[in-house]
C-alpha positions in Angstrom: -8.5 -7.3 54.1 -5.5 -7.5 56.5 -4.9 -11.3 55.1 -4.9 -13.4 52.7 -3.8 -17.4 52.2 -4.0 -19.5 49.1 -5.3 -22.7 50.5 -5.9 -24.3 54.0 -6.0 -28.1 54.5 -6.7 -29.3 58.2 -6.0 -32.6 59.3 -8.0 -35.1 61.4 -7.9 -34.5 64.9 -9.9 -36.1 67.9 -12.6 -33.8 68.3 -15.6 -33.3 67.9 -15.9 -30.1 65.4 -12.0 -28.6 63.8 -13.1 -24.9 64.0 -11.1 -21.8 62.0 -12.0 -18.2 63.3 -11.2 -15.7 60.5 -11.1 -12.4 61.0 -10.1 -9.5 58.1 -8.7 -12.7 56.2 -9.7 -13.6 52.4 -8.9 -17.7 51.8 -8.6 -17.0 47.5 -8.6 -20.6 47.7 -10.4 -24.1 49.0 -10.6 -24.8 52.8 -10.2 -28.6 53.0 -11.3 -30.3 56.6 -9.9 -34.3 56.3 -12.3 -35.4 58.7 -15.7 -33.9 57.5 -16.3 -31.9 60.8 -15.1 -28.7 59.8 -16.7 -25.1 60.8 -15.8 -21.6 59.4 -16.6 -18.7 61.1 -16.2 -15.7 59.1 -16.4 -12.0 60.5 -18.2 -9.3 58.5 -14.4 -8.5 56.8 -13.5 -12.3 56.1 -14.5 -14.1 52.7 -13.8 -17.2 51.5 -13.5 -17.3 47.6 -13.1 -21.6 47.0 -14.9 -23.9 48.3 -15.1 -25.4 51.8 -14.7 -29.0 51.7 -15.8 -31.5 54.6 -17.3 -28.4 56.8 -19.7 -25.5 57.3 -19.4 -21.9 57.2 -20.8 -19.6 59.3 -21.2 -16.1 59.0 -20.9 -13.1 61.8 -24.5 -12.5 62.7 -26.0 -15.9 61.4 -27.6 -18.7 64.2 -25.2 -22.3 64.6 
């Protein structure tokens, strides 16, 4: 893994979907998305050890 972060918290915004591209990054904590429309999208080399809060995650290779 290239990265690494504790936690992430993204505020409300006005759009539709808040969307976080991680590549060769490991979150060792919680991803937290304020306004419940949250997506994740994890590469093969990205992990996400918490929880995600208030979204989805998707992984490299998996249909929206």
């Amino acid at each position: 893994m290239d990265s690494q972060i504790k936690d992430l918290r993204v505020r409300p915004l006005d759009q539709r979907f808040q969307e976080i591209y991680l590549h060769d990054t490991t979150v060792l904590g919680n991803i937290v998305f304020e306004k419940g429309n949250g997506r994740v999208y994890l590469d093969r080399h990205a992990a996400v050890r918490g929880k995600v809060q208030g979204g989805t995650v998707f992984k490299r290779g998996s249909k929206e």
